[in-house]
N, C-alpha and C positions, 0 to 999 in steps of 0.2 A: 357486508363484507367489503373488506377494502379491493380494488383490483389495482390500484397503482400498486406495483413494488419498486422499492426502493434499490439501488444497486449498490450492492455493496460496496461500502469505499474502499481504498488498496492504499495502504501507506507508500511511501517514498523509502528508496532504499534507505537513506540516513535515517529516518526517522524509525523505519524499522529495527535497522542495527540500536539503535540508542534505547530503542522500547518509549520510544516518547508522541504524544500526539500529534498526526498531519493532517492537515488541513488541506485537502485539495483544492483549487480554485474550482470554476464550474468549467467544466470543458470549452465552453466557446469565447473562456480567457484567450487574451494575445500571448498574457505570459504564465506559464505551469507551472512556476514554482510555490511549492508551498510555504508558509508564514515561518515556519522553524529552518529551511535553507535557506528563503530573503534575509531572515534577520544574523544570519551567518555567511551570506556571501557565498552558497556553497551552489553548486551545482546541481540541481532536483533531477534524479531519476527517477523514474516507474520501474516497477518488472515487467518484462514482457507478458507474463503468463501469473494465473494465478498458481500457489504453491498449496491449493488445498486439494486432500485428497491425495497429494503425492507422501504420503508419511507410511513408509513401509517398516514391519516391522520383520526383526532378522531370528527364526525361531533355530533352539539349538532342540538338539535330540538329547534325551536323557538316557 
């Protein structure tokens, strides 16, 4: 059995929005942005928080 786990990676907000791959640098980068912002000039944000597990679902009464 493995015991390293791997952490899961969290896209970048734009890249999220676009539905397209990021590439995070490794944390002990100088600079955070990912390859799809650099190569766009954009500014790389994170979310603060992850968004899984928040998906509620709204039941109605029949």
């Amino acid at each position: 059995k493995k015991t390293d786990a791997k952490k899961q990676m969290m896209a970048c907000l734009f890249c999220r929005e676009r539905k397209i791959g990021c590439s995070r640098p490794p944390e002990d980068a100088p600079d955070q942005t990912c390859n799809q912002c650099a190569r766009r000039k954009r500014k790389c944000q994170y979310p603060t928080e992850s968004r899984r597990g928040q998906h509620t679902r709204n039941r109605q009464s029949s």
